[in-house]
C-alpha positions as semicolon CSV with decimal commas, in nm:
position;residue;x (nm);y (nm);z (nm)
1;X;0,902;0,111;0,526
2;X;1,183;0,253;0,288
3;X;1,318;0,215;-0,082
4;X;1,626;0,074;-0,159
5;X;1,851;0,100;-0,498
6;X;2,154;-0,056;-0,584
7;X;2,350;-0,135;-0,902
8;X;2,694;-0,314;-1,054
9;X;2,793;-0,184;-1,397
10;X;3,036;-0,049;-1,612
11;X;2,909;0,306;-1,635
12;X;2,877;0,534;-1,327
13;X;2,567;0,418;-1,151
14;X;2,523;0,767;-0,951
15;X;2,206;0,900;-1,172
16;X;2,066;0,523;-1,198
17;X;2,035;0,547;-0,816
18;X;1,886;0,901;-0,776
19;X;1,620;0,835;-1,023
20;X;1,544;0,478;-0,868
21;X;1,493;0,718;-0,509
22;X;1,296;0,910;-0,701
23;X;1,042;0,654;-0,850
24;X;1,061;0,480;-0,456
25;X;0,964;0,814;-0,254
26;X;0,592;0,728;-0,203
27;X;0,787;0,437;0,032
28;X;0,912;0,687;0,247
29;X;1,081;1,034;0,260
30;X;1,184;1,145;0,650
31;X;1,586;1,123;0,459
32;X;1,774;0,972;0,188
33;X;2,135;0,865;0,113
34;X;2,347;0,731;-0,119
35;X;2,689;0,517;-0,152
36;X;2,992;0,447;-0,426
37;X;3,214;0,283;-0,449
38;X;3,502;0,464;-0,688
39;X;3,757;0,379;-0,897
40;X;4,034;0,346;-0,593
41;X;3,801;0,122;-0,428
42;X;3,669;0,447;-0,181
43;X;3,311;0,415;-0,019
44;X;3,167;0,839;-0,112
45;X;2,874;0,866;0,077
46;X;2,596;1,119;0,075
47;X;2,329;1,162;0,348
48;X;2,071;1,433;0,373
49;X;1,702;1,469;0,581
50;X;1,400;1,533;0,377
51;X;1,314;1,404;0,042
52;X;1,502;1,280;-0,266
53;X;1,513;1,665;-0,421
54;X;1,771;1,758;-0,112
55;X;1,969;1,435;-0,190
56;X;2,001;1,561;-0,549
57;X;2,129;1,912;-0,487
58;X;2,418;1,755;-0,240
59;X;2,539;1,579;-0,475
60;X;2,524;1,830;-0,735
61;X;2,737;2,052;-0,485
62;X;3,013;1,779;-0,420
63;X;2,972;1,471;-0,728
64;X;3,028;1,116;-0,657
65;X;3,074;0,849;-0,926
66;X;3,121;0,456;-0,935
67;X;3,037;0,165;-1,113
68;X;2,849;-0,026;-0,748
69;X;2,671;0,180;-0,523
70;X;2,328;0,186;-0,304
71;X;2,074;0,411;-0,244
72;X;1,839;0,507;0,033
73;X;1,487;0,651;0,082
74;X;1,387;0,641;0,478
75;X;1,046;0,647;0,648
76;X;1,140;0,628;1,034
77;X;1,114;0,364;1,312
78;X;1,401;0,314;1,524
79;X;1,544;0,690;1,542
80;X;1,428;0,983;1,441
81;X;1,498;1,146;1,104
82;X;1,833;1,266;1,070
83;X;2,142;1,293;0,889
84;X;2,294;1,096;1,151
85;X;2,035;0,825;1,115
86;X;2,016;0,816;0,721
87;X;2,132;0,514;0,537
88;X;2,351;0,395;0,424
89;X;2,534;0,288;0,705
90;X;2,878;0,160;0,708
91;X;3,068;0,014;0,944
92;X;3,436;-0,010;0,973
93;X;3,485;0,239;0,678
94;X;3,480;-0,139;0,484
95;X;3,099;-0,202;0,454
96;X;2,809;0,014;0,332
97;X;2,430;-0,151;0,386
98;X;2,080;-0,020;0,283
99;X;1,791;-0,186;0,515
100;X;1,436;-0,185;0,455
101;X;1,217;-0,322;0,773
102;X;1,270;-0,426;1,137
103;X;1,539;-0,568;1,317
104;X;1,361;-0,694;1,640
105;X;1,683;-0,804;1,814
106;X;1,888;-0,498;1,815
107;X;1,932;-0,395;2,160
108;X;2,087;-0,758;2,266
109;X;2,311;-0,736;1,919
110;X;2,426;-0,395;2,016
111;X;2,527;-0,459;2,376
112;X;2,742;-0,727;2,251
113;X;2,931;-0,554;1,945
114;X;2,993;-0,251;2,184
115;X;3,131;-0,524;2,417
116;X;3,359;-0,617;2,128
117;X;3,443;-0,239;2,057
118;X;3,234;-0,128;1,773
119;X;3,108;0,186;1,839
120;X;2,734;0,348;1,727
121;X;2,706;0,635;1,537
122;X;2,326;0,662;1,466
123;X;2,027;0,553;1,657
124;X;1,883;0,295;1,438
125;X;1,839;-0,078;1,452
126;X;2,034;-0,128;1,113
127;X;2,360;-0,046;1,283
128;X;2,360;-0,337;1,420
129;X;2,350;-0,515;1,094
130;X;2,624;-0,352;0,956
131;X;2,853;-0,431;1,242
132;X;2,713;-0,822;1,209
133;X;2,812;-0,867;0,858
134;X;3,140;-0,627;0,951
135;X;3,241;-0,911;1,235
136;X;3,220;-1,197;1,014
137;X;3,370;-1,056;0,744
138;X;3,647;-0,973;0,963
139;X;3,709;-1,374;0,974
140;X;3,605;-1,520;0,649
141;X;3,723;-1,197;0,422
142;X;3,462;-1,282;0,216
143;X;3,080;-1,062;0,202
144;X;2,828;-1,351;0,082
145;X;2,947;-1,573;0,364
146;X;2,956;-1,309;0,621
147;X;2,600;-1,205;0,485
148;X;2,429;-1,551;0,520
149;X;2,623;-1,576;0,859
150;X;2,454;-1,266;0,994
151;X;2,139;-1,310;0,835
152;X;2,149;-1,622;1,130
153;X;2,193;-1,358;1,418
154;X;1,889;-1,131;1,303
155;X;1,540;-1,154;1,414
156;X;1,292;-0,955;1,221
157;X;1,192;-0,818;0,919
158;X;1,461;-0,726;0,625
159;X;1,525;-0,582;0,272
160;X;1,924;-0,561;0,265
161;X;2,194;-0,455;0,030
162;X;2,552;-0,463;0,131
163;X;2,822;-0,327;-0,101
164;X;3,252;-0,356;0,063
165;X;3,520;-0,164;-0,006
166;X;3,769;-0,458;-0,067
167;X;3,504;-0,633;-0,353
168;X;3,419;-0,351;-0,512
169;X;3,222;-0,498;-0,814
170;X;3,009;-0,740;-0,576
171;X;2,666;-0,640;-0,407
172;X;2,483;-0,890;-0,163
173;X;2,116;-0,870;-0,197
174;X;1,904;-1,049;0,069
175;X;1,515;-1,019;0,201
176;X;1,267;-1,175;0,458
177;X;0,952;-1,017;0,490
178;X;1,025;-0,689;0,280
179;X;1,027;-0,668;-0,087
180;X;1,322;-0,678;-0,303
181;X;1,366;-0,765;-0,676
182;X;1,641;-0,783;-0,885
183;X;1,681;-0,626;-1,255
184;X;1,859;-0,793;-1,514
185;X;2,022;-0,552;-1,800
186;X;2,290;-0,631;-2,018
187;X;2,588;-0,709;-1,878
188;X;2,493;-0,477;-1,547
189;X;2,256;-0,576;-1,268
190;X;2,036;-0,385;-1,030
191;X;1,834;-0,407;-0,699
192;X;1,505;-0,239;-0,604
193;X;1,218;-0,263;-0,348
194;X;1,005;-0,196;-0,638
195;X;1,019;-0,266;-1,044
196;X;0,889;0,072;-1,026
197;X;1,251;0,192;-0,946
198;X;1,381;0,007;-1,238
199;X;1,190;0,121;-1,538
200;X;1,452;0,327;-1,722
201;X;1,671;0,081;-1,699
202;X;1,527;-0,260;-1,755
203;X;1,189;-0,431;-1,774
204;X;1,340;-0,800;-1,692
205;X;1,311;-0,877;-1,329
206;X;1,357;-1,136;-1,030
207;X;1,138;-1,170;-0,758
208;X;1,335;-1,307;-0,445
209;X;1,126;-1,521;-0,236
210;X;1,156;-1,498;0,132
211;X;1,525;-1,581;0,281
212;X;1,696;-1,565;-0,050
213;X;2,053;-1,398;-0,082
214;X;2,197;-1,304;-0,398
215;X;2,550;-1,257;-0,504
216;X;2,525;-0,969;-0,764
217;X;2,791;-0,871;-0,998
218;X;2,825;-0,701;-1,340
219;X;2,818;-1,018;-1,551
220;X;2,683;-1,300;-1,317
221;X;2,424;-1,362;-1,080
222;X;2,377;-1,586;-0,842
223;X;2,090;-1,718;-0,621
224;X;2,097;-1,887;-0,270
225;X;1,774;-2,024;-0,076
226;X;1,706;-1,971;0,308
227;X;1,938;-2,300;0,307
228;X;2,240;-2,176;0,137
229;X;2,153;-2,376;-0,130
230;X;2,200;-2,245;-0,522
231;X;1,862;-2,203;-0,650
232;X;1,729;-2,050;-0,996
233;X;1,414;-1,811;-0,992
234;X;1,175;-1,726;-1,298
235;X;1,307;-1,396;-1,487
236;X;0,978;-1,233;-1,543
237;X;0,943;-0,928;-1,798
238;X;0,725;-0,600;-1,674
239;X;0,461;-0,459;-1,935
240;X;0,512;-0,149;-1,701
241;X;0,597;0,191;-1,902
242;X;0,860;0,444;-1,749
243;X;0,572;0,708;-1,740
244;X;0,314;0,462;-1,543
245;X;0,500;0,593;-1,248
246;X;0,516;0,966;-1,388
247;X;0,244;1,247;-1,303
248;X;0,195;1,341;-1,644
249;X;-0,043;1,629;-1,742
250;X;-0,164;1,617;-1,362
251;X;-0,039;1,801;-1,053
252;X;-0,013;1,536;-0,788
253;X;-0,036;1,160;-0,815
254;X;-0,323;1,131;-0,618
255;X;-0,565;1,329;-0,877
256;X;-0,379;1,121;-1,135
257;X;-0,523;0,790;-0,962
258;X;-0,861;0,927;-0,918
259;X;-0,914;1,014;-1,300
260;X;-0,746;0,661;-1,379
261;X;-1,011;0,455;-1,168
262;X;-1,251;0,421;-1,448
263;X;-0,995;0,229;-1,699
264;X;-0,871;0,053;-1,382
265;X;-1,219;-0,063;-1,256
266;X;-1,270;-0,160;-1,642
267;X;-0,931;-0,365;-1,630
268;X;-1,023;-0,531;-1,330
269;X;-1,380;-0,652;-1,508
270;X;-1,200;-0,779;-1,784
271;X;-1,227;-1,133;-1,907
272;X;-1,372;-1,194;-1,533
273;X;-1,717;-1,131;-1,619
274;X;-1,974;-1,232;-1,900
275;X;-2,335;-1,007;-1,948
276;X;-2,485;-1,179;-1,627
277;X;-2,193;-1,403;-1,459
278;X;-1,961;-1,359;-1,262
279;X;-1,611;-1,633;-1,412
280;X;-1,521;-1,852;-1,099
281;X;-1,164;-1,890;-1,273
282;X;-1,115;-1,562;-1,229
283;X;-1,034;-1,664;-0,849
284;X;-0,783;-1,931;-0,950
285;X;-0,861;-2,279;-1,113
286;X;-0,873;-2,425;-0,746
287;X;-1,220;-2,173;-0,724
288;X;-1,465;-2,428;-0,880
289;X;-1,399;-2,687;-0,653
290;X;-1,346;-2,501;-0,359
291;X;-1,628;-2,254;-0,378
292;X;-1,960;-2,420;-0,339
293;X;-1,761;-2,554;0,049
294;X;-1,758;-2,245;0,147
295;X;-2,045;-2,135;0,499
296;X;-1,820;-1,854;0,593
297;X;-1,546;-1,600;0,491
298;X;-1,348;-1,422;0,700
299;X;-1,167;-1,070;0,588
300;X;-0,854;-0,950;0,711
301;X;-0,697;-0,603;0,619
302;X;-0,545;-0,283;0,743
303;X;-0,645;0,059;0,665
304;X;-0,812;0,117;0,347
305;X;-0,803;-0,241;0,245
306;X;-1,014;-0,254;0,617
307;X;-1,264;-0,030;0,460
308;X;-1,328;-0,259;0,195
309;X;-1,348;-0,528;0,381
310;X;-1,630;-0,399;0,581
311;X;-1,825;-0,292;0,225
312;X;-1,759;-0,652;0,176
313;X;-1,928;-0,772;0,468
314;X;-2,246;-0,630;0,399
315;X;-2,252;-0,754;0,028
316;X;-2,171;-1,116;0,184
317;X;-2,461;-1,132;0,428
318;X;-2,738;-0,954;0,201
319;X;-2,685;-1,098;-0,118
320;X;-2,501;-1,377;-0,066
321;X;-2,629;-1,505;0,254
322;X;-2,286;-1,621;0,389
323;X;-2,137;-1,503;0,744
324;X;-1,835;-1,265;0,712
325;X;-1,664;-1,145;0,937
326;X;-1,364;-0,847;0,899
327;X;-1,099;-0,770;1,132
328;X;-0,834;-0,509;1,152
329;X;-0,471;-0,690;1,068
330;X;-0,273;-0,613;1,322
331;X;-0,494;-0,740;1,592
332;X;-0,591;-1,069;1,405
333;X;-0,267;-1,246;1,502
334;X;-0,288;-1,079;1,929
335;X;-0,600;-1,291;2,027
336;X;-0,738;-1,643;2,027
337;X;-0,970;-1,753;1,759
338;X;-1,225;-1,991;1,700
339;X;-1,239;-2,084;1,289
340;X;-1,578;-2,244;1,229
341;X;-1,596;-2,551;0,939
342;X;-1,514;-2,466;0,599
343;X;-1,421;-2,081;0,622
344;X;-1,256;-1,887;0,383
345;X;-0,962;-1,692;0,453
346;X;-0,956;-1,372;0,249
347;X;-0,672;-1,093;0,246
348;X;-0,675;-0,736;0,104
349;X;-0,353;-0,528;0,047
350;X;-0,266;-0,286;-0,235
351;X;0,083;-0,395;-0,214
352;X;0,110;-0,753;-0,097
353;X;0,365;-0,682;0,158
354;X;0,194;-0,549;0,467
355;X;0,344;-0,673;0,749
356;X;0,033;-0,701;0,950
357;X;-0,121;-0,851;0,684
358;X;0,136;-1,118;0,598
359;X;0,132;-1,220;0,963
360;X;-0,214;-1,302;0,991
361;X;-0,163;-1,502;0,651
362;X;0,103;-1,719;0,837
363;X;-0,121;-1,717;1,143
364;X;-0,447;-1,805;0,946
365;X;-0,301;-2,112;0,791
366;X;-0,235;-2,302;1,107
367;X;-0,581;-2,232;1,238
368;X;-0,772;-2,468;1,024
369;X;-0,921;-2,220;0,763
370;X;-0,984;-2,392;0,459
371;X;-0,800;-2,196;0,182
372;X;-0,672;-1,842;0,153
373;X;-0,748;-1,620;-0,085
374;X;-0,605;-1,288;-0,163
375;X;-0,695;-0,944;-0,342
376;X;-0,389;-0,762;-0,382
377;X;-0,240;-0,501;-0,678
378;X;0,070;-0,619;-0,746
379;X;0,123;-1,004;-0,895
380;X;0,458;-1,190;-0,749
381;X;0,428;-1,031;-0,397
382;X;0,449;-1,202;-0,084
383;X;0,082;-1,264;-0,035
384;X;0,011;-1,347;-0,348
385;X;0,274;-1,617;-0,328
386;X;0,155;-1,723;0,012
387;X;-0,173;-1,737;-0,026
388;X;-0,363;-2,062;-0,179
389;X;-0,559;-1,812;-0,438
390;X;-0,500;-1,471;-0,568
391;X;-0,685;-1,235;-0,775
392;X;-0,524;-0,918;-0,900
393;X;-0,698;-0,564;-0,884
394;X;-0,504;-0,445;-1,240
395;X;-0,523;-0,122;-1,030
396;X;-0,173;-0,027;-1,247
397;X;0,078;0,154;-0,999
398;X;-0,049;0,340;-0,716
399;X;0,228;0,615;-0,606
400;X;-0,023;0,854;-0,409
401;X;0,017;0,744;-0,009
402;X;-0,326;0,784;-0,003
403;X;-0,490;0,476;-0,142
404;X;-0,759;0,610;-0,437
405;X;-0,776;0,346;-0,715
406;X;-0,704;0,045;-0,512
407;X;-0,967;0,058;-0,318
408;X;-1,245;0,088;-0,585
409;X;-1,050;-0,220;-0,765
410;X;-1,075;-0,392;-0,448
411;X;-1,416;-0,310;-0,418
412;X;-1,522;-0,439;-0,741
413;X;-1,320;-0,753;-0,684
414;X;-1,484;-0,827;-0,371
415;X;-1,859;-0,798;-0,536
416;X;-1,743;-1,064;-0,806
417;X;-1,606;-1,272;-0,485
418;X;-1,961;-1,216;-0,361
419;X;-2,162;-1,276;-0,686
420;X;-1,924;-1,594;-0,747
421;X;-1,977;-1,778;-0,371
422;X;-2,286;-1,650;-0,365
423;X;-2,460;-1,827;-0,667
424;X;-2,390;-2,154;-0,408
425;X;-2,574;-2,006;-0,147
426;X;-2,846;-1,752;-0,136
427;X;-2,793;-1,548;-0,526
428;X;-2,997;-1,598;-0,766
429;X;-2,921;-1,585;-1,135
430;X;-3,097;-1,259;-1,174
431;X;-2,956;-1,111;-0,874
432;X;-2,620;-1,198;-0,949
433;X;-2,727;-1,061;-1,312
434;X;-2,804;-0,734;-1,145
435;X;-2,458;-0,746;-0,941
436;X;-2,231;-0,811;-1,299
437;X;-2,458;-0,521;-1,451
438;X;-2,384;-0,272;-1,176
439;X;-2,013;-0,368;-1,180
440;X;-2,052;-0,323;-1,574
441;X;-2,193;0,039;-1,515
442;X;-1,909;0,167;-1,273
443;X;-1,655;0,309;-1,541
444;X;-1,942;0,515;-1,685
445;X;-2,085;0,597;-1,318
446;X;-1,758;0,732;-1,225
447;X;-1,689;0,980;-1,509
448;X;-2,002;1,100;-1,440
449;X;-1,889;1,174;-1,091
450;X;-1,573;1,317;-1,154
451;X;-1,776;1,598;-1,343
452;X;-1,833;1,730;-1,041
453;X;-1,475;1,837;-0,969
454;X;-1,540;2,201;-0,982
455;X;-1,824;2,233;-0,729
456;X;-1,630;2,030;-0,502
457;X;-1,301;2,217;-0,563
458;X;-1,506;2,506;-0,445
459;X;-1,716;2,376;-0,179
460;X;-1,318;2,268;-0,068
461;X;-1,321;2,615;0,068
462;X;-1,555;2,571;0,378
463;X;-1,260;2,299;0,501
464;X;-0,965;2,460;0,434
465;X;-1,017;2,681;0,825
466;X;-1,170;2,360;0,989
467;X;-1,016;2,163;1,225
468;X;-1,243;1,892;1,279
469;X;-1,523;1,727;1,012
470;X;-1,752;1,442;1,085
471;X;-1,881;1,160;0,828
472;X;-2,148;1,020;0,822
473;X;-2,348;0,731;0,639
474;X;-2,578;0,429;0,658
475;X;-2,529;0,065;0,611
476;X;-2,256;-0,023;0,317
477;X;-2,207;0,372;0,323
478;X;-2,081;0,345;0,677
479;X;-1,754;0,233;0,559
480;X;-1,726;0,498;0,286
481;X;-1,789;0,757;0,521
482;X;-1,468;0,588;0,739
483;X;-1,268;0,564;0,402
484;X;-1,390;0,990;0,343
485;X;-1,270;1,036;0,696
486;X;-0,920;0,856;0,640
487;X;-0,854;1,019;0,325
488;X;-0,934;1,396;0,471
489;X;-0,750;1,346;0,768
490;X;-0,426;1,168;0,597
491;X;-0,402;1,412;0,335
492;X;-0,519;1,774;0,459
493;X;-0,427;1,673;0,838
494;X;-0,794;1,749;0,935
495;X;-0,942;1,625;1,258
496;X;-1,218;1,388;1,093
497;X;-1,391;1,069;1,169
498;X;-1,686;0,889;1,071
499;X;-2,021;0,763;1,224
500;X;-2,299;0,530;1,124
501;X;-2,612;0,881;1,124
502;X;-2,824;0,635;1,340
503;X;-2,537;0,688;1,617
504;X;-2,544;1,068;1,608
505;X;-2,774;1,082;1,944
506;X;-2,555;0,875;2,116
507;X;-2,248;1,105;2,179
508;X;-2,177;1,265;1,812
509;X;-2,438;1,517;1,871
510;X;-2,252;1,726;2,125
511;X;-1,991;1,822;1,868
512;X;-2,255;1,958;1,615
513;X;-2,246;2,404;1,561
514;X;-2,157;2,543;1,266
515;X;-1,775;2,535;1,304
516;X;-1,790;2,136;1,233
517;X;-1,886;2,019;0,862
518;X;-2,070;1,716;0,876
519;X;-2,004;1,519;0,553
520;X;-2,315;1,291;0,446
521;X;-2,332;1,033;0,149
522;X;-2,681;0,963;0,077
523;X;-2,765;0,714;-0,242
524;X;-3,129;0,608;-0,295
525;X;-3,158;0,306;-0,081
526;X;-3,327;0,133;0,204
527;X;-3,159;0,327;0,427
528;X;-3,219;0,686;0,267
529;X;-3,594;0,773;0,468
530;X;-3,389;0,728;0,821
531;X;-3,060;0,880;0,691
532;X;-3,244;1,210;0,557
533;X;-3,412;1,202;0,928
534;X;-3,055;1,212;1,100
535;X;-2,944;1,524;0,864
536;X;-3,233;1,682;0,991
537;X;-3,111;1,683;1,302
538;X;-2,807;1,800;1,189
539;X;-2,950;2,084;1,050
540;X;-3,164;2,155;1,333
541;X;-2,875;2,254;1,525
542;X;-2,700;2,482;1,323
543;X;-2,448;2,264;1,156
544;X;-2,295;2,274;0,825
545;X;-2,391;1,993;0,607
546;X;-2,274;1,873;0,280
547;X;-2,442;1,600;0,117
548;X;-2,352;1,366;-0,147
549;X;-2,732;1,273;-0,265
550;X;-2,898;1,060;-0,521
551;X;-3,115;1,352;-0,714
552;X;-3,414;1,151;-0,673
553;X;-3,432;1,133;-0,285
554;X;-3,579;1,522;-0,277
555;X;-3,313;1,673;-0,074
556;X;-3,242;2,052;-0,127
557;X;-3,003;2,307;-0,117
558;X;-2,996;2,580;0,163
559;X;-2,893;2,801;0,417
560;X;-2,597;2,533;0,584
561;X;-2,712;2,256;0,356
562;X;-2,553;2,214;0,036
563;X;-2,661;1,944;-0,250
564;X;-2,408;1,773;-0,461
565;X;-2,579;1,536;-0,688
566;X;-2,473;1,206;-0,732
567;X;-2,576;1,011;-1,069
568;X;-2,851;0,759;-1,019
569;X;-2,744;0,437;-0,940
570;X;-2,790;0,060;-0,812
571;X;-2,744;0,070;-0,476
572;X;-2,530;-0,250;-0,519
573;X;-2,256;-0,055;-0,665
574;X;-2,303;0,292;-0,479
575;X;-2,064;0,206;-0,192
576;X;-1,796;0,242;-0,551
577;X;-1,929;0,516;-0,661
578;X;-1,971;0,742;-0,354
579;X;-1,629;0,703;-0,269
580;X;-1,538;0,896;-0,559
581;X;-1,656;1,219;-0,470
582;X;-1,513;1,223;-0,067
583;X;-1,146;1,131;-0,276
584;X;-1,203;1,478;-0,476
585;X;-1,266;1,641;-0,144
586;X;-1,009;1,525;0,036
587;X;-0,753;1,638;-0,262
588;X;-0,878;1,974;-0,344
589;X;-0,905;2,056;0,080
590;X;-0,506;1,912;0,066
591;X;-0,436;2,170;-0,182
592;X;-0,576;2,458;-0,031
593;X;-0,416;2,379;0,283
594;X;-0,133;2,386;0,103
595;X;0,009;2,006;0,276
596;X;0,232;1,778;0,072
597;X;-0,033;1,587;-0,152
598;X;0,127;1,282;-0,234
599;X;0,346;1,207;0,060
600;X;0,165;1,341;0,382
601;X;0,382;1,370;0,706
602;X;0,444;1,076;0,864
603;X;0,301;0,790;0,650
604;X;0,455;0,597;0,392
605;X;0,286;0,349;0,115
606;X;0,287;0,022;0,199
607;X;0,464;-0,042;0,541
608;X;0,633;-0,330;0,574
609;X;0,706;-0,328;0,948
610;X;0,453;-0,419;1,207
């Protein structure tokens, strides 16, 4: 995944773009690049490695200006990060082009454009669309047709912007599969992957819709559909602030997002739930009718979004006596499936572009399932738009690469799906009572929990030397023990993975001496008599255990066995709360270790290539 900037206007454009990488870096940050055009009609392009920062200071050294220009941030996948293989690209000296996603074709474009004699000057697939547009440019002198002509040649996944030397006050926007929106400002006109990048500039914004191609100028705009045809799309105003997307009073983004989950859980709950009901329209005004079908649900999700999903599952079965099944995206659409009557078809994505995620959509609705539905941050994405049902998280903007808020938001979102199919199944009215009450607690809950900040910022310290960890938990706490394991090892770069504690005898065990935290979370539930039974064992063989506890479960403090207590809660909603804590963890051991909080080597946001 990348960012991509671009602007026509009347002033110079130059710091528009640099703050617009800025605001986009969580998408990716291996190198970054920008384009003008000046006033003799010149393409001045600057390409550095590393993050926006270096891009900054180059251009500091050596100033470019112009009134149309593009801008660059890169996370890798066809060539490795390099000056070389920073965008923008340009082919020709005539055409510059920005490209966010795949181009699955490449190899079979590029042996034919060498064969006509353009030559490769970077290792990346987006090359090749430069030299596509370049060719048919070459014949019809003009860029929109020679975009929509390319666009024909190119299999894949694509956010593009295309400026030319010989029209300089034109940009061609076009997208399939990656996000791109356009702002509208007065009398000037911008492209981004994300509002986000916009803020400063304008809050009015278009959301193009898969194979769209827009013809952007300083004073006019126009539209064309996947058919060439002239289309007009809803101009949609952002209640975003420019500091939503700033770190404020906080060091990193990622403690930023933990301290916000408590307003975003509560903005998530509200006008969805009563005192003891969960709203059905909350899920779309399809919900009413479509809910009380429903004998099965099936999940679908990568990474974090998987972890909820498997909270989910348990929640399904136990309270609302419904099969559910979960399955990692990017296998979903690799095997056959069998899709019993009447099964739901539920997504999870913090960004609503996932690739993985968006292709099981498209596979899911020509398998039979009965409606999709899905739970997703961010309103006019793709699977919002796809999908027969959405319900937004009102998680606000996540910037930290590791996911914090989101996946509470999600969480809580999939208990009110629970509580609201439920009540046509197995949930009673007082159970799902009990549900809406717990969900109702969970701002509270969690301030409570981030109280304990400073003990964990020092018990950080027995992690910083480690190079492995092991989670543990039982039941819905399996899951938060995986999501503990992700966030350590994405942000600290930790060796750490997690275990149901009933599996410990079955391999685990072998890794246990007291070089290897073991990392427990232990609420007072069912589970807690058999859970306390596997830390024993543990403990019995020297290794160092921290445990997340419920005070009223009678577990200790000791030599290699440290207590962090957890508020009292219902174990309905301790799956939320628990994950609080292992979030704290993972941020302070980051710190210590001194790795790059917020953007961790190697990963990027939301990626938008499979």
């Amino acid at each position: 995944m990348c960012g991509i900037v671009g602007a026509v206007a009347e002033r110079d454009v130059t710091p528009i773009l640099l703050e617009g990488l800025q605001r986009l870096e969580y998408r990716g940050y291996d190198s970054a690049g920008l384009v003008v055009l000046n006033q003799d009609g010149e393409l001045q392009r600057v390409r550095t490695t590393g993050k926006v920062a270096r891009l900054r200071e180059a251009i500091a050294e050596n100033p470019v200006s112009g009134s149309c220009g593009l801008a660059h941030t890169r996370w890798a996948t066809h060539g490795s990060p390099s000056d070389r293989n920073a965008h923008p690209h340009v082919s020709a000296d005539e055409l510059a082009i920005v490209h966010n996603g795949i181009i699955e074709n490449f190899e079979q474009l590029r042996a034919r454009q060498e064969a006509l004699g353009y030559g490769f000057s970077s290792d990346t697939d987006t090359e090749v669309a430069a030299h596509q547009i370049h060719y048919y440019y070459a014949h019809s002198g003009d860029l929109l047709q020679a975009v929509q002509a390319a666009l024909k040649d190119l299999e894949g996944a694509y956010a593009f912007g295309v400026v030319c030397r010989r029209e300089p006050g034109r940009l061609i926007a076009a997208r399939k599969g990656s996000p791109l929106v356009i702002g509208i400002g007065i009398g000037e006109h911008f492209i981004a992957s994300d509002p986000a990048a916009l803020l400063l500039v304008t809050h009015r914004f278009i959301y193009l819709e898969d194979g769209d191609v827009a013809d952007v100028r300083r004073d006019s705009l126009r539209i064309y559909d996947r058919h060439g045809q002239p289309v007009e799309r809803e101009i949609k105003v952002s209640q975003l602030s420019p500091d939503a997307v700033e770190k404020g009073e906080y060091r990193h983004f990622m403690i930023k997002e933990i301290y916000e989950q408590p307003r975003a859980i509560a903005a998530t709950l509200e006008g969805r739930i009563t005192e003891d009901r969960v709203l059905e329209a909350a899920f779309g005004p399809q919900a009413a009718q479509l809910f009380p079908t429903i004998k099965r649900v099936q999940i679908v999700a990568c990474g974090t979004s998987f972890h909820a999903g498997m909270v989910a599952r348990y929640w399904m079965e136990d309270y609302a006596g419904l099969p559910c099944d979960v399955e990692i995206a990017s296998e979903f659409r690799y095997r056959r499936h069998v899709v019993g009557p009447d099964t739901l078809f539920v997504t999870i994505s913090q960004s609503g572009e996932t690739a993985d995620t968006l292709s099981a959509l498209r596979v899911a609705k020509e398998l039979g399932y009965v409606a999709t539905l899905t739970i997703c941050n961010v309103p006019d994405s793709s699977l919002v738009r796809e999908s027969d049902m959405a319900i937004i998280t009102r998680a606000g903007p996540e910037i930290g690469v590791a996911s914090t808020k989101a996946f509470t938001t999600q969480l809580s979102v999939l208990l009110m799906l629970v509580a609201a199919l439920g009540r046509h199944h197995r949930l009673t009215p007082e159970t799902e009572q009990r549900l809406v009450q717990g969900l109702r607690q969970l701002p509270t809950l969690i301030d409570q929990a981030l109280q304990l900040e400073a003990q964990i910022e020092k018990l950080a310290e027995l992690f910083a030397d480690r190079e492995h960890t092991l989670f543990l938990g039982r039941g819905p706490q399996y899951p938060i023990a995986m999501e503990g394991a992700l966030k350590l090892k994405e942000t600290s770069y930790i060796h750490a993975e997690a275990y149901p504690a009933g599996e410990l005898k079955h391999g685990p065990m072998a890794l246990i001496d007291d070089t290897m935290p073991v990392v427990a979370v232990a609420p007072c539930d069912a589970l807690v008599d058999k859970l306390k039974s596997n830390l024993q064992e543990v403990h019995a063989r020297g290794g160092l255990l921290v445990v997340f506890a419920d005070g009223e479960i009678g577990l200790e403090s000791s030599q290699g066995f440290q207590v962090l207590r957890m508020p009292p809660v219902d174990d309905v909603v301790a799956p939320i709360l628990y994950t609080v804590p292992l979030q704290l963890l993972a941020y302070h051991v980051a710190v210590l270790k001194g790795t790059d909080v917020d953007q961790p080597r190697n990963l990027a946001k939301a990626v938008t290539v499979e």
